[in-house]
N, CA, C and O atoms as CSV, one atom per row, in Angstrom:
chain,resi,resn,atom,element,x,y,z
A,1,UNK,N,N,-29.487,10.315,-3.541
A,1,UNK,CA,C,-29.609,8.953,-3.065
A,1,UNK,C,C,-28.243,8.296,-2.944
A,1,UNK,O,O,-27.906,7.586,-1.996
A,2,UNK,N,N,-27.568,8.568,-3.885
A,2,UNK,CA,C,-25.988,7.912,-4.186
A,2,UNK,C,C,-25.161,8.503,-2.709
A,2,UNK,O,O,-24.315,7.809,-2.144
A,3,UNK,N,N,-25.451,9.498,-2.352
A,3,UNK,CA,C,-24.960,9.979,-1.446
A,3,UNK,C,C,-24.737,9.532,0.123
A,3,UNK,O,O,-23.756,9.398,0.855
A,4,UNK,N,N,-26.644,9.319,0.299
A,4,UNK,CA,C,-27.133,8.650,1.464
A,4,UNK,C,C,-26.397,7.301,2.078
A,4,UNK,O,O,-26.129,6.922,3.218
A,5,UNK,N,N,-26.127,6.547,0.196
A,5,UNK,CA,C,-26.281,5.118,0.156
A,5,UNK,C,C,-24.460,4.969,0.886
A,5,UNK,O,O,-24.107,3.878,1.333
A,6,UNK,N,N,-23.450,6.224,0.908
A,6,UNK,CA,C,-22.615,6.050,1.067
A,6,UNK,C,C,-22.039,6.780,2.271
A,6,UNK,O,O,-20.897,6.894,2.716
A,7,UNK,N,N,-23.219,7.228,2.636
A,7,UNK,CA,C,-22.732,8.645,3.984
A,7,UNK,C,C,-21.721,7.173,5.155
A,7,UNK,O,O,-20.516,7.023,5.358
A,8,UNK,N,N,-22.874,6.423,5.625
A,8,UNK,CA,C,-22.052,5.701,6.862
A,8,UNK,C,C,-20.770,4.875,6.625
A,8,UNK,O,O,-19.770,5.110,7.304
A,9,UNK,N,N,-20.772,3.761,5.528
A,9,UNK,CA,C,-19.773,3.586,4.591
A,9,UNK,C,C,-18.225,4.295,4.382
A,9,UNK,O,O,-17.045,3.946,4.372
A,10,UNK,N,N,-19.001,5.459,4.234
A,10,UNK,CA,C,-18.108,6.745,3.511
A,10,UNK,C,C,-17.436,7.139,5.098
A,10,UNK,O,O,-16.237,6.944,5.300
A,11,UNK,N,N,-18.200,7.622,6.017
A,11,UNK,CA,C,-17.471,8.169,7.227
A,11,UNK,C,C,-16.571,7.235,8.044
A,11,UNK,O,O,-15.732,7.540,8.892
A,12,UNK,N,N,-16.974,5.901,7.550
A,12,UNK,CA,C,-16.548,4.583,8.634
A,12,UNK,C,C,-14.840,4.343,7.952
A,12,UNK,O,O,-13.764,4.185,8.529
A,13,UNK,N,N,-15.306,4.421,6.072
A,13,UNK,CA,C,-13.997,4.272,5.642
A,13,UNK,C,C,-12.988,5.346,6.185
A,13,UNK,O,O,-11.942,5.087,6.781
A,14,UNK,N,N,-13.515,6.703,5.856
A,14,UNK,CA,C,-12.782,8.233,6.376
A,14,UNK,C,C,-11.876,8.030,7.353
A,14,UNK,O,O,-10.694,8.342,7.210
A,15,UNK,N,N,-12.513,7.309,8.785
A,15,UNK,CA,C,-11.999,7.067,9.756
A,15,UNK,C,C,-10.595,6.692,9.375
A,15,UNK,O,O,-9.504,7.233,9.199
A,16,UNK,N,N,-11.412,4.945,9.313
A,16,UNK,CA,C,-9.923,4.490,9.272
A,16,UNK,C,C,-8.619,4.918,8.368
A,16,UNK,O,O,-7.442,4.742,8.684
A,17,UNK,N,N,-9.071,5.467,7.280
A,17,UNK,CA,C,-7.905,5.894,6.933
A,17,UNK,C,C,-7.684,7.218,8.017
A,17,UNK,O,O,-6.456,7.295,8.062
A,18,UNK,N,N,-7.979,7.803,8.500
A,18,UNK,CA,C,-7.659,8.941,9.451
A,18,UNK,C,C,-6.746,8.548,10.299
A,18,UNK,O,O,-5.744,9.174,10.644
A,19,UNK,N,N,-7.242,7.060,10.785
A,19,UNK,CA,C,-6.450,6.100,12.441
A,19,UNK,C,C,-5.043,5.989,11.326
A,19,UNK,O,O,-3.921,6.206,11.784
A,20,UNK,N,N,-5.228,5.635,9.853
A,20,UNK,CA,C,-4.438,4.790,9.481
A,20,UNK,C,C,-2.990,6.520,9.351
A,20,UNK,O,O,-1.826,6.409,9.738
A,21,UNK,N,N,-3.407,7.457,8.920
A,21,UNK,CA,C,-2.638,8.143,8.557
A,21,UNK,C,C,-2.135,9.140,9.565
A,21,UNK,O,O,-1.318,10.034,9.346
A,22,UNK,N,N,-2.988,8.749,11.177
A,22,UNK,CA,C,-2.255,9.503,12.248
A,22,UNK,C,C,-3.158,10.828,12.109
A,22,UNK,O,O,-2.888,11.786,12.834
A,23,UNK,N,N,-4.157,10.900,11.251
A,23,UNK,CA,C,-5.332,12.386,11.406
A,23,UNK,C,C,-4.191,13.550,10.657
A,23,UNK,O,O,-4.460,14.747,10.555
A,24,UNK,N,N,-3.221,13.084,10.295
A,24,UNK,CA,C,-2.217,14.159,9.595
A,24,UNK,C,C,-2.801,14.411,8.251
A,24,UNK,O,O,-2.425,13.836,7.229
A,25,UNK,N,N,-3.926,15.479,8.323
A,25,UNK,CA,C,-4.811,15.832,6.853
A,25,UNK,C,C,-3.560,16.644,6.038
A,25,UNK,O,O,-3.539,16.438,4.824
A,26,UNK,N,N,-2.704,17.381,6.486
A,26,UNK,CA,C,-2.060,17.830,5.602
A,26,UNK,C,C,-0.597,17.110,5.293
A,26,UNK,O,O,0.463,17.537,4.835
A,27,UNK,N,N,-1.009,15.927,5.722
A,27,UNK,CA,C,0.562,15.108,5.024
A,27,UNK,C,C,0.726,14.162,4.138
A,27,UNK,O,O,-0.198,13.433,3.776
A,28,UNK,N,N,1.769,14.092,3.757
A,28,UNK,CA,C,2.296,13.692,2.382
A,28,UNK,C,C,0.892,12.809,1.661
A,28,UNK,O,O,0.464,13.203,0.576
A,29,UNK,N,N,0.307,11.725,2.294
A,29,UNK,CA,C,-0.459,10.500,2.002
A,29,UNK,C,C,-1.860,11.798,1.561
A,29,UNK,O,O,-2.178,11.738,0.373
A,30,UNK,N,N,-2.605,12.830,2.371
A,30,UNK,CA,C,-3.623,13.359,1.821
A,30,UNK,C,C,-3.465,14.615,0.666
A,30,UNK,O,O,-4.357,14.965,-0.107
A,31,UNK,N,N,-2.473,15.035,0.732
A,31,UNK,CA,C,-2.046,16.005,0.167
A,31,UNK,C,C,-2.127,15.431,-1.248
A,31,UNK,O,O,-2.884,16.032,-2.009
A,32,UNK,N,N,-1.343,14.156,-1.822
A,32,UNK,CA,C,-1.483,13.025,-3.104
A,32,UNK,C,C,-2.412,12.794,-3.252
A,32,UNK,O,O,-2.829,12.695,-4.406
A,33,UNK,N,N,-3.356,12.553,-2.001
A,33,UNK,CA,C,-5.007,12.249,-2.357
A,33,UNK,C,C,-5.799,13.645,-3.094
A,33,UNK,O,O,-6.675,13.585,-3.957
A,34,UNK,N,N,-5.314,14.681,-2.585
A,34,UNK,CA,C,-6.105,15.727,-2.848
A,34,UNK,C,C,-5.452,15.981,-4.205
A,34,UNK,O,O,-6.199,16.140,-5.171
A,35,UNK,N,N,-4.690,16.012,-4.300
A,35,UNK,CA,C,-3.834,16.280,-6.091
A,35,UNK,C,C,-4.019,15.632,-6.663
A,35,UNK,O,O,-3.834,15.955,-7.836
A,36,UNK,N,N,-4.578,14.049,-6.401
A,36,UNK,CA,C,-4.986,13.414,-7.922
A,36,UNK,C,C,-6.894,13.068,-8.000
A,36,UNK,O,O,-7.654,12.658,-8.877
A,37,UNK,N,N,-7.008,13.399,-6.912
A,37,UNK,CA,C,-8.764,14.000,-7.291
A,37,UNK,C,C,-8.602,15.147,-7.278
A,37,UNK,O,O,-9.332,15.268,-8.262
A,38,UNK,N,N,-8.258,16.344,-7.033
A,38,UNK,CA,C,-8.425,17.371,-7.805
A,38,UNK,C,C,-7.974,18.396,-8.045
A,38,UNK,O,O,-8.453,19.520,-7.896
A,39,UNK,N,N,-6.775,17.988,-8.535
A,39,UNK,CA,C,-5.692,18.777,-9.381
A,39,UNK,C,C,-4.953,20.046,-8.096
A,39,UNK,O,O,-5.101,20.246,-6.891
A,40,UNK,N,N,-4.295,20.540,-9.000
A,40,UNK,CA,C,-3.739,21.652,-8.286
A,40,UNK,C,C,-4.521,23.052,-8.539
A,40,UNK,O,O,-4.169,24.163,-8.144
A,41,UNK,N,N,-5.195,22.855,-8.984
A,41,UNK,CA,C,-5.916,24.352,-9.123
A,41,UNK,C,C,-6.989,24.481,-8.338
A,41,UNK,O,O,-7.996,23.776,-8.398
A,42,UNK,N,N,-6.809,25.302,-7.656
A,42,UNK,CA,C,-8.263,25.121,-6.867
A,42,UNK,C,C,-9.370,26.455,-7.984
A,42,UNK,O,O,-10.555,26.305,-7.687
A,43,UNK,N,N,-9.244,27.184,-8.690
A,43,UNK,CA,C,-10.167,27.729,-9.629
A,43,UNK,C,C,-11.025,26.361,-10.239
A,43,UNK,O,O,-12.256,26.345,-10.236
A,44,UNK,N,N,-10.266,25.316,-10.717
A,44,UNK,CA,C,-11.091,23.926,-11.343
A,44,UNK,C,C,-11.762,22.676,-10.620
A,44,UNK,O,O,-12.323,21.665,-11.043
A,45,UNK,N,N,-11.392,23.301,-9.019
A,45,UNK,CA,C,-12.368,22.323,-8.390
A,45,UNK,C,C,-13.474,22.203,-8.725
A,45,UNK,O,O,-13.987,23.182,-9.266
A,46,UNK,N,N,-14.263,21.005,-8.550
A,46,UNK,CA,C,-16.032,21.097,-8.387
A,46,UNK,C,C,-16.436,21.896,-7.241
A,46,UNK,O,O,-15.879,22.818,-6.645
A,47,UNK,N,N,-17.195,21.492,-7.138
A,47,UNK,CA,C,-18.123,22.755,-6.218
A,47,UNK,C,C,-18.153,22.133,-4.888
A,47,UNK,O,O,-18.568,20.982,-5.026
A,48,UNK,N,N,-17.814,22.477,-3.295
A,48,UNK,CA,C,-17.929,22.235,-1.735
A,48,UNK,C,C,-19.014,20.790,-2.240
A,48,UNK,O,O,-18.668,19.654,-2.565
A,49,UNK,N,N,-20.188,21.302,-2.154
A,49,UNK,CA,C,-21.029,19.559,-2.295
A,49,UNK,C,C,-20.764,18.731,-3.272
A,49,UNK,O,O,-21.541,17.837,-2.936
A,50,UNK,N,N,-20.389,18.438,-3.986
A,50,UNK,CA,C,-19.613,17.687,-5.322
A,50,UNK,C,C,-18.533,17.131,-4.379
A,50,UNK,O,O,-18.486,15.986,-3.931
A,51,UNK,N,N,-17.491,18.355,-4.110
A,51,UNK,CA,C,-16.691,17.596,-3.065
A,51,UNK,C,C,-16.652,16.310,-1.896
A,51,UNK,O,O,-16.029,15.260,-1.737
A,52,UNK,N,N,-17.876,17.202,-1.093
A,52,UNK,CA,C,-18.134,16.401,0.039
A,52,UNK,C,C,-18.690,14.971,-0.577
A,52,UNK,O,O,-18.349,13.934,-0.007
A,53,UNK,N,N,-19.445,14.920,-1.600
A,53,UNK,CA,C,-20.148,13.337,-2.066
A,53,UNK,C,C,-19.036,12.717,-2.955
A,53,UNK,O,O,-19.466,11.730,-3.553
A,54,UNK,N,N,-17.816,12.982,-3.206
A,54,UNK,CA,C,-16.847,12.707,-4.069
A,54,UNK,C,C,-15.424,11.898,-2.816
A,54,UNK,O,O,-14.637,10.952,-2.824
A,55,UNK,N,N,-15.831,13.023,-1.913
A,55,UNK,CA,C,-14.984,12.231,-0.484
A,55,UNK,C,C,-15.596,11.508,0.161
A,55,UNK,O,O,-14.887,10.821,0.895
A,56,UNK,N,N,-17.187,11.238,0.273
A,56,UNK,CA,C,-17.894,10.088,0.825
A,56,UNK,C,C,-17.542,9.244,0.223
A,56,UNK,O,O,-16.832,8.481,0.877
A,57,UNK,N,N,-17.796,8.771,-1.494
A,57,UNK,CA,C,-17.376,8.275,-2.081
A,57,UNK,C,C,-16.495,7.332,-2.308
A,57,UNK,O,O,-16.799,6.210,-2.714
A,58,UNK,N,N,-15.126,7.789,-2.017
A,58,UNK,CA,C,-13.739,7.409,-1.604
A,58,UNK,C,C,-14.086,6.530,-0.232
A,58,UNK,O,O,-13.843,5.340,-0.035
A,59,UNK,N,N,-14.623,7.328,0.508
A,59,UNK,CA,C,-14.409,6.980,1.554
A,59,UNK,C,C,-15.225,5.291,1.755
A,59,UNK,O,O,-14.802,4.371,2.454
A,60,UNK,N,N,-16.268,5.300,1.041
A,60,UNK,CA,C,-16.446,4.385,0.973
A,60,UNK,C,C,-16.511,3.228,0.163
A,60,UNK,O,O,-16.958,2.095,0.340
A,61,UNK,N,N,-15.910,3.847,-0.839
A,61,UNK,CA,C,-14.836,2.313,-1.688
A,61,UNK,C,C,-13.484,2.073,-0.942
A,61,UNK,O,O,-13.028,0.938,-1.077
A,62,UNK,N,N,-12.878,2.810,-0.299
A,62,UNK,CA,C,-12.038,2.175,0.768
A,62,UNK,C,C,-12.342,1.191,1.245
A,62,UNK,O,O,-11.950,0.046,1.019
A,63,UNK,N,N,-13.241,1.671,2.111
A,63,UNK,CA,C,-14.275,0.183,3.098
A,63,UNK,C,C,-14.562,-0.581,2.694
A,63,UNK,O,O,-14.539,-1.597,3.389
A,64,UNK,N,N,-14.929,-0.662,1.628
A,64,UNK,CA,C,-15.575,-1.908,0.644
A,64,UNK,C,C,-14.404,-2.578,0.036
A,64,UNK,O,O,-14.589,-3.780,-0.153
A,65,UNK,N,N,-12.956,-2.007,-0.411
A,65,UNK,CA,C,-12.068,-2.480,-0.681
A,65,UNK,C,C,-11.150,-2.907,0.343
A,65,UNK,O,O,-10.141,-3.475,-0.075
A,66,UNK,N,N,-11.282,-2.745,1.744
A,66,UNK,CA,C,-10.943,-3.101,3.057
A,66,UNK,C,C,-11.610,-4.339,3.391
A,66,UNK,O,O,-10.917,-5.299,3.729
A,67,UNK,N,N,-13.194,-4.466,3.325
A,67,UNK,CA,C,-13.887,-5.343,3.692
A,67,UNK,C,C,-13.436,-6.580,2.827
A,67,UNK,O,O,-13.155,-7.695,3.267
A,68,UNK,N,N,-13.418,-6.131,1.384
A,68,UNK,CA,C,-13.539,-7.161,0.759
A,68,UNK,C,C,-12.104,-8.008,0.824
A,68,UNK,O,O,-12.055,-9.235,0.907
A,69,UNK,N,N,-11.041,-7.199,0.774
A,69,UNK,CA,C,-9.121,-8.065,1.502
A,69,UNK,C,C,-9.886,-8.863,2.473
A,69,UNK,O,O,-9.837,-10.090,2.386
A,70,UNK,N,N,-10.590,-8.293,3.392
A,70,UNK,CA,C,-10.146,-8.958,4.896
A,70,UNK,C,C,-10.838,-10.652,4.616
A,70,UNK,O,O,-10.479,-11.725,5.101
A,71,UNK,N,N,-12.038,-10.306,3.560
A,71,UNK,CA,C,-12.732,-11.774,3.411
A,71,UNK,C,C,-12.094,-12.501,2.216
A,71,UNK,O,O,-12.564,-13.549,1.774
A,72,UNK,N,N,-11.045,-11.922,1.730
A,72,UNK,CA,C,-10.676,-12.910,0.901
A,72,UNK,C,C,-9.163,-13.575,1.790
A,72,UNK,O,O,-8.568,-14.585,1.412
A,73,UNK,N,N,-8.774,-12.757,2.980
A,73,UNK,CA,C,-7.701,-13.332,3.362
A,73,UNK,C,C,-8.529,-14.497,4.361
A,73,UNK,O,O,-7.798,-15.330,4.896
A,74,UNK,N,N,-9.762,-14.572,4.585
A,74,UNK,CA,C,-10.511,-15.344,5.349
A,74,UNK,C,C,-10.853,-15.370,6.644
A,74,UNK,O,O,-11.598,-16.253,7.069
């Protein structure tokens, strides 16, 4: 359910950070993202779906932390 509640959210935030970072998945800005959710080892990752609902996730507390700047700048 947690998942669902964040799929559109989650892809809408994804985006914009995508527009925001030029779609450069392997540069400096995602590469930091990926090392401090989840480490350098890839033996200690969680598991592909853990993943994917862990990057919805993100993706959509971005948005929500996007949305919520834009209404407090008014």
């Amino acid at each position: 359910m947690r998942t669902l509640r964040n799929l559109i959210p989650g892809i809408l935030g994804l985006l914009h950070l995508g527009f925001a970072t030029g779609f450069r998945l392997r540069g400096p800005y995602w590469r930091w993202r990926m090392e401090t959710a989840l480490g350098t080892d890839p033996e200690a990752w969680p598991s592909r779906v853990e993943q994917c609902r862990s990057i919805l996730a993100y993706g959509a507390w971005a948005r929500r932390l996007r949305k919520a700047a834009a209404a407090h700048r008014g």
